[in-house]
C-alpha positions as CSV (number, residue, x, y, z in Angstrom):
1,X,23.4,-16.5,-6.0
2,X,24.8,-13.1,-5.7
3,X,23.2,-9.9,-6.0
4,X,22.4,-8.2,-9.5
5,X,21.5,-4.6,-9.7
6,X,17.7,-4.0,-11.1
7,X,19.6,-2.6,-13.9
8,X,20.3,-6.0,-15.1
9,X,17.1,-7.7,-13.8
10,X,15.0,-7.6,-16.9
11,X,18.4,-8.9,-18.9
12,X,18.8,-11.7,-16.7
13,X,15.3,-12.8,-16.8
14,X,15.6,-12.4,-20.2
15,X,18.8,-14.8,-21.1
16,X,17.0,-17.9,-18.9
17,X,13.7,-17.2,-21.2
18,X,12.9,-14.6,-23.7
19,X,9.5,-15.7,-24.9
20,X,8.1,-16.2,-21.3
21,X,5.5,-13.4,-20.2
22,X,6.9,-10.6,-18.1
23,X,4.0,-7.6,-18.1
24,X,0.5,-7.6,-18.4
25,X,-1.8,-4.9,-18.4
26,X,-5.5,-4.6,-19.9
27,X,-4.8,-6.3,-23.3
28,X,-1.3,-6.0,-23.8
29,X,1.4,-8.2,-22.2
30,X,5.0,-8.0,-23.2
31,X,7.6,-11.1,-22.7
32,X,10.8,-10.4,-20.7
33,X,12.7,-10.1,-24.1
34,X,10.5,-7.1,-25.1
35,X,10.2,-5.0,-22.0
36,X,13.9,-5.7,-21.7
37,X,14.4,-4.3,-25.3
38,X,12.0,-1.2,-24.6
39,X,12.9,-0.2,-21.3
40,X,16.9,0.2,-23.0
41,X,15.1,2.4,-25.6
42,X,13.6,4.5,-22.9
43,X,16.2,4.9,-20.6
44,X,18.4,6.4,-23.5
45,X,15.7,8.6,-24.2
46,X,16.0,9.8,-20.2
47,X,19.4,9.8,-20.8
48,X,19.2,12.4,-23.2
49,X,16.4,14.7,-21.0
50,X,19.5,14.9,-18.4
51,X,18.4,12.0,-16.4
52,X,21.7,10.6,-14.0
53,X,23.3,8.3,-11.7
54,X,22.1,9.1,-8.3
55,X,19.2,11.4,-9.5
56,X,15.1,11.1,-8.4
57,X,13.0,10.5,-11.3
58,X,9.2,11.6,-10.9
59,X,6.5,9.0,-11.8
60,X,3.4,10.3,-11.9
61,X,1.3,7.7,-13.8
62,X,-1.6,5.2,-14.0
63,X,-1.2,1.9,-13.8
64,X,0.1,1.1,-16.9
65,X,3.1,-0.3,-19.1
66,X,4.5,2.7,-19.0
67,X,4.1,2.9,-15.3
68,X,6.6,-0.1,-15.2
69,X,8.8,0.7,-17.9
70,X,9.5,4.2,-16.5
71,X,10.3,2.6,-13.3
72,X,13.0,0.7,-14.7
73,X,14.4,2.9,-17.3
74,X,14.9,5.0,-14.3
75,X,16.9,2.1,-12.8
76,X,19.0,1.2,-15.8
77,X,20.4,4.8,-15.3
78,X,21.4,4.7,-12.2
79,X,18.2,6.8,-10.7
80,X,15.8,6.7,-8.5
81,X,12.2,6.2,-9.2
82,X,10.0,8.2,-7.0
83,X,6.7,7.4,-8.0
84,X,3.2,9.7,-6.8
85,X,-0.4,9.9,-7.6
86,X,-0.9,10.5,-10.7
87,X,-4.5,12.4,-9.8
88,X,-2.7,15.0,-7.4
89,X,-3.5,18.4,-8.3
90,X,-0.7,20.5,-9.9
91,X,0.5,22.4,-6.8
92,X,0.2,19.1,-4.6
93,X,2.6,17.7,-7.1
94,X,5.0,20.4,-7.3
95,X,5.1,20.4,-3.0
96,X,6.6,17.2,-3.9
97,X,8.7,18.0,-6.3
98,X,10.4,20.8,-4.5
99,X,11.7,18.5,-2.1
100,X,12.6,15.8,-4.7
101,X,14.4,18.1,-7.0
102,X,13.9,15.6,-9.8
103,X,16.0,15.8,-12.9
104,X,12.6,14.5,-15.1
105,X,9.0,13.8,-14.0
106,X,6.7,11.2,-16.0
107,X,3.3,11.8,-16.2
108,X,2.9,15.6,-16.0
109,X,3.1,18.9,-18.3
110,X,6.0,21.3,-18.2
111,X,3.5,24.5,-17.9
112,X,2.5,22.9,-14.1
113,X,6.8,22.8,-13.1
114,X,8.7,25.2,-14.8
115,X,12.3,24.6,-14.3
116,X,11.8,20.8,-14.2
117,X,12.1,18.5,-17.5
118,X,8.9,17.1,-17.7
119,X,6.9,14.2,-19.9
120,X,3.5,13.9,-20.4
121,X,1.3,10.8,-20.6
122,X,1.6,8.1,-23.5
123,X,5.1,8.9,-24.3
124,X,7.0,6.9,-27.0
125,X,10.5,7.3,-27.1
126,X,12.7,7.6,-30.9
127,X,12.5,4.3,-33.0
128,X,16.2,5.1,-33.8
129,X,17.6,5.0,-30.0
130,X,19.4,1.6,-29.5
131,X,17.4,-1.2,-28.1
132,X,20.5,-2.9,-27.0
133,X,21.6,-3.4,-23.2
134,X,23.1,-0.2,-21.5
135,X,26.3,-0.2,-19.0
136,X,25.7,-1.6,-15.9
137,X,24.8,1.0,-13.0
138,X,23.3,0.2,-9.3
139,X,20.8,3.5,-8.1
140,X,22.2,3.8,-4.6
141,X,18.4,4.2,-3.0
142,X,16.2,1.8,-4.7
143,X,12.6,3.5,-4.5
144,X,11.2,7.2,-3.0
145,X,8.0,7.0,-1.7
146,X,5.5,9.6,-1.1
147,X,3.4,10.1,1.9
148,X,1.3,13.0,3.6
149,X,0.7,15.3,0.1
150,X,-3.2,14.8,0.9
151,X,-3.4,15.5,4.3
152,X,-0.7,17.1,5.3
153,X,3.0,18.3,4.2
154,X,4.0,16.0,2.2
155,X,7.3,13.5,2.7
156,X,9.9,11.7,0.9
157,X,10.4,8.1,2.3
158,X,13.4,7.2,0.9
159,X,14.8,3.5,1.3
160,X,18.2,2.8,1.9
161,X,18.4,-0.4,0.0
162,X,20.5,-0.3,-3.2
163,X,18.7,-1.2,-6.1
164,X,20.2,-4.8,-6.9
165,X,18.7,-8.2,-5.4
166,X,19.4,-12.0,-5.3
167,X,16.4,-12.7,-8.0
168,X,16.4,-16.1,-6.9
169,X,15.9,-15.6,-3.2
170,X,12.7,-17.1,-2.0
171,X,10.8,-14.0,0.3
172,X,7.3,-13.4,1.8
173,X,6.1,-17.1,0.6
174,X,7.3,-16.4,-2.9
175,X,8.9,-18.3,-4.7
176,X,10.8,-17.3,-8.8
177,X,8.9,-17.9,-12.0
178,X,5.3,-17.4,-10.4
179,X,2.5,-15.5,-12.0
180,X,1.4,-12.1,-10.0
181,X,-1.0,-10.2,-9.6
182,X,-1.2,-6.5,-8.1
183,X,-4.7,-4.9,-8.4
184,X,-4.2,-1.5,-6.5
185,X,-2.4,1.7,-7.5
186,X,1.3,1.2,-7.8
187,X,2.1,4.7,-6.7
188,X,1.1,3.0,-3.0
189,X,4.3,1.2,-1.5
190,X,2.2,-1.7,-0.9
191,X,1.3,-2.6,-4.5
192,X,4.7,-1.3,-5.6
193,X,7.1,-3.1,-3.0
194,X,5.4,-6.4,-4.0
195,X,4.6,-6.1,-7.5
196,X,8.6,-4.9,-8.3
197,X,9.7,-7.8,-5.5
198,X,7.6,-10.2,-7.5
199,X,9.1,-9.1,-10.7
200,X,12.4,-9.5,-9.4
201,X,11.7,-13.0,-8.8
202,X,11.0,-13.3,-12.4
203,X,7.1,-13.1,-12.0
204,X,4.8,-12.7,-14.6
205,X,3.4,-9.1,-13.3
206,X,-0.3,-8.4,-14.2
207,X,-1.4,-5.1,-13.0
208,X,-5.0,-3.7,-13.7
209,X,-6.1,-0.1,-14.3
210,X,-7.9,-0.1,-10.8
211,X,-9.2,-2.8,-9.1
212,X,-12.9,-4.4,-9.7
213,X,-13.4,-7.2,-7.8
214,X,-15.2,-9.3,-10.3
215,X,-12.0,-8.9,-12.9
216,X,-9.6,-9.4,-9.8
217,X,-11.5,-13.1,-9.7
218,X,-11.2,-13.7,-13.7
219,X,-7.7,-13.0,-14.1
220,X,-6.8,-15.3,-11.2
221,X,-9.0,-17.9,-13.3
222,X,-7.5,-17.3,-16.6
223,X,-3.6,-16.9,-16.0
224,X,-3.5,-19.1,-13.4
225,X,-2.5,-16.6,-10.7
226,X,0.5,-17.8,-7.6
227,X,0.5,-14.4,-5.9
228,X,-2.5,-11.7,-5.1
229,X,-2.2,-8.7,-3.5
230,X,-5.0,-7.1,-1.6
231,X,-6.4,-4.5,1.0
232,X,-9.8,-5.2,3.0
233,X,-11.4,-2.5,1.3
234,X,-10.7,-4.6,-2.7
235,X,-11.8,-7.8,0.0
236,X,-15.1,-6.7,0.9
237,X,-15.9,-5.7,-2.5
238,X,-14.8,-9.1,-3.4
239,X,-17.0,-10.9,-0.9
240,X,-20.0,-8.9,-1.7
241,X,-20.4,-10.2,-5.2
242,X,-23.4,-13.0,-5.0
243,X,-21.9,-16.2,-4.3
244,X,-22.2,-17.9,-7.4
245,X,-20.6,-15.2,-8.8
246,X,-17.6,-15.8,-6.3
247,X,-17.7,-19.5,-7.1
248,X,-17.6,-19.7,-10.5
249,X,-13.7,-18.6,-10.5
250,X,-11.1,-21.2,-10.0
251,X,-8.7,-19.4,-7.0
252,X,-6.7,-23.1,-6.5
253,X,-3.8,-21.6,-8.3
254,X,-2.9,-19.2,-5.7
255,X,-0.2,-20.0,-3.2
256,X,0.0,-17.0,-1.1
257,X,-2.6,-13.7,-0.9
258,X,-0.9,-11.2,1.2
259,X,-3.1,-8.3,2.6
260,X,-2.4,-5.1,4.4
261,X,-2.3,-1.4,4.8
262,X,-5.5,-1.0,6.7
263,X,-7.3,-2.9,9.5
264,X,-9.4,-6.0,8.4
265,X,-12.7,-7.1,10.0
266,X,-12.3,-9.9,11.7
267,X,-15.8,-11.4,9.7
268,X,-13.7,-10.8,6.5
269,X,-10.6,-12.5,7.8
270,X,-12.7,-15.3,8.7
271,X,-14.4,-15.5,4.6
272,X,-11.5,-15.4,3.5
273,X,-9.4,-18.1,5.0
274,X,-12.2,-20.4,4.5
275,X,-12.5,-19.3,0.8
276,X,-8.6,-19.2,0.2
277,X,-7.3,-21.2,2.7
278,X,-6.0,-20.8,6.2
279,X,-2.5,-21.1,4.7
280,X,-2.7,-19.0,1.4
281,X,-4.1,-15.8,3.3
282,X,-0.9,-14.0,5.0
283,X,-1.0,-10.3,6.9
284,X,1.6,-8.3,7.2
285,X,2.1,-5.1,9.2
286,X,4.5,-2.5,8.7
287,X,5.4,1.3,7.2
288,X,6.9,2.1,3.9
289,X,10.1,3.6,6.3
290,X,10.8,-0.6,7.2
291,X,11.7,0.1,10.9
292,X,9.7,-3.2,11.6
293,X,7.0,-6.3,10.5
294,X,5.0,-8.3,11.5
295,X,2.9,-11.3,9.7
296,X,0.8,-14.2,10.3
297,X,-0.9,-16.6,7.9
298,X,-4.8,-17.1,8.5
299,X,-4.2,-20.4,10.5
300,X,-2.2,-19.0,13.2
301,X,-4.8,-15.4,13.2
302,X,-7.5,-18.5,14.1
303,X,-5.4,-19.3,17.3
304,X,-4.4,-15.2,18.0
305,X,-8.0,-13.7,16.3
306,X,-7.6,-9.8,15.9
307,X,-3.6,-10.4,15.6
308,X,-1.3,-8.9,13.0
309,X,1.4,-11.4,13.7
310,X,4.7,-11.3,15.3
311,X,8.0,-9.6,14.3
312,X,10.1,-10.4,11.7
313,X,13.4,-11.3,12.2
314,X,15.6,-8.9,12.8
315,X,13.2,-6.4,14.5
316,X,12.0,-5.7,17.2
317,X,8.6,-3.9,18.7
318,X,7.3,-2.8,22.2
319,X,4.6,-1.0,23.4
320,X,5.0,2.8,24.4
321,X,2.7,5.0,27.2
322,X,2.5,8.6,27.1
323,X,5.6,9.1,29.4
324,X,7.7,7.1,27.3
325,X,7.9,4.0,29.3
326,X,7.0,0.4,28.2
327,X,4.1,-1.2,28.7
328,X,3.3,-5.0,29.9
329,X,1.4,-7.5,27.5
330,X,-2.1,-6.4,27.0
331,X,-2.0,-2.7,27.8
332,X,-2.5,-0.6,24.9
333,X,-0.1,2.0,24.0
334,X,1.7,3.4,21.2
335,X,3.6,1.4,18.9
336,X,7.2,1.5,18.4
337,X,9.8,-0.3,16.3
338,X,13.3,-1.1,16.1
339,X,15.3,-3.0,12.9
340,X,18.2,-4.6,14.5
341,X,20.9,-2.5,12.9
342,X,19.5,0.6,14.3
343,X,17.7,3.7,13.7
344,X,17.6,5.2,10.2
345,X,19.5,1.5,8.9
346,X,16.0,1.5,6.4
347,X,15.5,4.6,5.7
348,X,15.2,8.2,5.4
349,X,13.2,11.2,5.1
350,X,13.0,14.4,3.6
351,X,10.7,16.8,4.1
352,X,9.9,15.2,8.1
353,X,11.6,14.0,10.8
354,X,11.0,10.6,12.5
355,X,9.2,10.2,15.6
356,X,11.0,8.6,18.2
357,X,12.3,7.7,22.0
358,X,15.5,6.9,23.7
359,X,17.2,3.9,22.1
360,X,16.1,5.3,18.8
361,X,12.5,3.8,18.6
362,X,10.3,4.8,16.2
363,X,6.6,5.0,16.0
364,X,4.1,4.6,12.5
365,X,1.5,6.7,14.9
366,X,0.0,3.2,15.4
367,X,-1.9,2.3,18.9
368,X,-2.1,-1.3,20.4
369,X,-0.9,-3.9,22.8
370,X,1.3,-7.5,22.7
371,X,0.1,-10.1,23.9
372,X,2.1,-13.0,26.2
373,X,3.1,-15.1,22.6
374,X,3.5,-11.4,21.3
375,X,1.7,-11.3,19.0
376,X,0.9,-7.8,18.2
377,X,-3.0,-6.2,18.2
378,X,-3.4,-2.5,16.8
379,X,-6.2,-0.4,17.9
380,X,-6.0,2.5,15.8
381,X,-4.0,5.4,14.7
382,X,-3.2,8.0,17.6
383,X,-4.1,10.9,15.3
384,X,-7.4,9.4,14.8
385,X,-8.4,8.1,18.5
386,X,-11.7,10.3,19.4
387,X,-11.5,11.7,22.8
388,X,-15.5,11.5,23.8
389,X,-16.5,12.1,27.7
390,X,-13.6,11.2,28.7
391,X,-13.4,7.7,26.6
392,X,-10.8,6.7,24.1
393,X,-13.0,5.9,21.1
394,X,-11.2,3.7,17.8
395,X,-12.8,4.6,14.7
396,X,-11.6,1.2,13.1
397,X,-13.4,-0.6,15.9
398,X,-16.7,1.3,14.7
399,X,-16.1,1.1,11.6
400,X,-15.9,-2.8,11.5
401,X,-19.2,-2.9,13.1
402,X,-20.9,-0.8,11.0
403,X,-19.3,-2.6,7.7
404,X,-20.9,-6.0,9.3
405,X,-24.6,-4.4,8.0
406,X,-25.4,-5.5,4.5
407,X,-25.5,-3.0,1.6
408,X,-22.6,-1.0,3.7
409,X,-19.5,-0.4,1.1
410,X,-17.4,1.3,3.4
411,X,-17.6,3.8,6.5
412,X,-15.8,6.8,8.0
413,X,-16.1,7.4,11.2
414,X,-14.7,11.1,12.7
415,X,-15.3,13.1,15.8
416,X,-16.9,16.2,15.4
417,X,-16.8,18.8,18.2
418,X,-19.3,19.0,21.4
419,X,-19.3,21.2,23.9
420,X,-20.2,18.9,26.4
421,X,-18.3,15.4,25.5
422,X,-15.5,17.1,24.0
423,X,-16.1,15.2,20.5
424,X,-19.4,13.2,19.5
425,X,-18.7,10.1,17.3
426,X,-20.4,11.0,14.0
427,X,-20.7,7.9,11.7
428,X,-20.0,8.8,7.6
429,X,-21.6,5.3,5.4
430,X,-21.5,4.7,2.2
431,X,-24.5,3.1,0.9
432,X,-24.2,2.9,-3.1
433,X,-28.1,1.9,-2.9
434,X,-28.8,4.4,-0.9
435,X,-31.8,3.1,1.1
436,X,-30.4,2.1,4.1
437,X,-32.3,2.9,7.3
438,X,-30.1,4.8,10.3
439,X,-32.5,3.9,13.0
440,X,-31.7,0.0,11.9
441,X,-28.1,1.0,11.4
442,X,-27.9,1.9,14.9
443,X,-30.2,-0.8,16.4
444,X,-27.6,-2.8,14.9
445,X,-24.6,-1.3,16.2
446,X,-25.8,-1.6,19.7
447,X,-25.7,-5.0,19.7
448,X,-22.0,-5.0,18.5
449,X,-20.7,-2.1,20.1
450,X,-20.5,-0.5,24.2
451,X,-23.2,2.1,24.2
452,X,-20.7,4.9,24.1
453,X,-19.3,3.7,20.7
454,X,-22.1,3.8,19.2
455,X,-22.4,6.8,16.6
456,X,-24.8,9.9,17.7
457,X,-25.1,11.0,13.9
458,X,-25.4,9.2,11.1
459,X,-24.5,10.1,7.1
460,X,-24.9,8.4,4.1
461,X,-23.0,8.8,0.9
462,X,-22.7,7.2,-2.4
463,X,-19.4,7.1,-3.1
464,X,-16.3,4.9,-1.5
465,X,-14.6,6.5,1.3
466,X,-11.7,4.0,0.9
467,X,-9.5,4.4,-1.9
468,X,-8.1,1.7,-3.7
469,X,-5.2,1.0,-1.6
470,X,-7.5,1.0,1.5
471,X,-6.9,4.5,2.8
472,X,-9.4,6.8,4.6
473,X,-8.9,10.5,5.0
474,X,-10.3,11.0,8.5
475,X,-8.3,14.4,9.1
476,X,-9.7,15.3,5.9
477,X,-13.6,14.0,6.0
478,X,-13.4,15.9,9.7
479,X,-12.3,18.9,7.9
480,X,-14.8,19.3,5.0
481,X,-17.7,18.9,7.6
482,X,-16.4,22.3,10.2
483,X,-16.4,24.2,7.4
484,X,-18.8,27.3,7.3
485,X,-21.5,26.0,4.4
């Protein structure tokens, strides 16, 4: 089949079956003829806010129908979608839009970026704009991702691919006509990438407001659910429920549960391919820039335990020390990647420039080592590595150990500075019960961890550390705990 530009995709669902369900979200769910119908109104309604071929739209919205439809109005114009958080502050939001230069942002009020066209929440489009199809036009970048607003300058990470696709290509295990769903926030590349490559495949999409893990369980049950998207974080919320909770959900339907974008316990990977299946549970391992991946289903993490699989085709990856040079299987260095068609062939930014060595190499800021099969192990991110008498100290390796202890939600851990050591490792745990002992805590991190690991302070907080797609401000946890009180 040849390509069709995502300004067609909904139309072309739509002629093979109208009636069938394309978007679901809370109560409402839309068939393909419908969001085909509304997204045409939409985009005319961009059309006439200035909105044109080869622009950057702005999405900053909940998950939500709208979420969606903006995305493809955007497309059936030409544009780019470039969606953020829609909980960033005002003058995080306008960083990003300065480097955008948007002709319309969704989600936001005019007041907070004068000079840009803006729409706020829960808007409807004129009845009287034409429903029917609009000319056919291919955005030449097919997404704009965000990264860095929180923690640092923020950056555009914009792909390279046009916005067109064979819709009945099989990719990542998935296969056209399934039933998806994505419970994390769509402005994250993970949830987006898959939830818009799922409905290009003609998936039924069900997105929820944000995740809860017993809901994530009872849609699977009720619509019969082919493809699940998760992060750790929504995976240790989801093994915590009590077990007959867990139990009483049929999961048979699904056929392939992809997780990523943060480490995962290796007692967690272990639940879960006994609970799922050693074939339905797949990792993968790569940036939103697409330099390089790497998966592996649960069955071959048994034979490679700690693993985040091996390259895709068409990359490559290799192990980097601090001089530049590569590094032998089972030495731990930076990581690097290489797409076959060469540096930049994914991607680009604005607002940054990419990190890299001679051959054009680039690194995520990702440390680890391959192994002899290689298979690929990460350690941690080099900005976060703790530096403590003389030690390289992982955070991720802590933290695993410390979310092992029950009633643990999710941890931090940081380095905060010493005089003597250089860093000390100070442990941040969130205990929504909050009457967890640190004494025990630590008793049981000893048993799990080398004695220089293991955290000289201890905190306990009440609310999650991780956000819904898994992330963890370190940089920013560090920072709210040196300043002057």
């Amino acid at each position: 089949m040849s390509e069709v530009s995502l300004s067609r995709l909904l139309a072309f669902w739509a002629d093979r079956d109208p009636d069938r369900p394309a978007l679901t979200h809370e109560a409402t769910t839309l068939s393909r003829a419908e969001l085909e119908a509304r997204t045409n109104r939409l985009a005319r309604a961009y059309d006439d806010l200035g909105v044109k071929e080869g622009d950057f739209v702005t999405i900053a919205l909940p998950n939500s129908i709208e979420f969606v439809e903006a995305v493809f109005a955007t497309w059936k114009l030409g544009a780019t979608p470039q969606p953020v958080s829609y909980r960033l502050p005002d003058h995080e939001r306008q960083q990003i839009v300065e480097l955008a230069e948007p002709s319309l942002i969704v989600g936001a009020s005019a007041a907070a970026h004068p000079g840009t066209v803006c729409l706020e929440p829960d808007f409807v489009p004129d009845a009287a704009l034409s429903d029917a199809p609009l000319p056919e036009v291919t955005a030449k970048y097919w997404k704009a991702m965000t990264s860095g607003g929180s923690t640092g300058r923020p950056k555009l990470i914009v792909s390279k691919d046009p916005a067109s696709t064979d819709p009945l290509e099989e990719r990542l295990g998935m296969t056209v006509d399934q039933v998806a769903l994505i419970p994390g926030p769509l402005y994250h590349n993970g949830p987006f990438g898959v939830g818009m490559l799922g409905m290009q495949m003609g998936h039924h999409l069900i997105i929820t407001s944000r995740f809860d893990a017993a809901q994530t369980l009872e849609l699977i049950d009720r619509h019969g659910v082919n493809l699940l998207y998760l992060v750790p974080t929504m995976m240790q919320r989801m093994w915590r429920l009590p077990q007959e909770q867990r139990d009483g959900y049929d999961v048979s339907s699904l056929q392939v549960v992809w997780h990523m974008a943060a480490p995962c316990p290796a007692w967690l990977k272990v639940a879960f391919i006994e609970w799922f299946g050693g074939d339905v549970l797949m990792e993968l391992y790569g940036g939103t820039e697409a330099q390089g991946f790497t998966t592996l289903s649960g069955t071959e993490w048994l034979n490679h335990r700690g693993s985040v699989g091996k390259p895709q085709e068409g990359y490559s990856i290799k192990i980097v020390d601090d001089d530049g040079g590569s590094l032998p299987a089972g030495e731990v260095g930076e990581v690097f990647l290489l797409p076959e068609a060469g540096q930049g062939a994914t991607y680009f930014y604005i607002g940054a420039e990419a990190k890299s060595v001679a051959g054009g190499w680039e690194s995520l800021g990702d440390m680890g080592y391959l192994d002899e099969d290689g298979f690929l192990y990460l350690t941690d991110r080099r900005n976060d590595m703790i530096l403590s008498g003389g030690a390289n100290i992982y955070p991720a390796e802590v933290e695993a150990a410390i979310d092992l202890y029950p009633g643990v939600r999710s941890s931090a851990v940081i380095g905060l500075p010493d005089e003597d050591m250089g860093n000390l490792i100070h442990a941040i745990v969130d205990v929504p019960a909050g009457d967890l002992d640190g004494e025990t805590l630590l008793a049981h991190l000893g048993e799990h961890l080398v004695r220089y690991k293991v955290p000289r302070t201890v905190e306990f907080v009440a609310e999650p550390l991780r956000d819904d797609a898994g992330k963890v401000r370190r940089t920013a946890l560090r920072a709210a705990r040196l300043e002057p009180q």
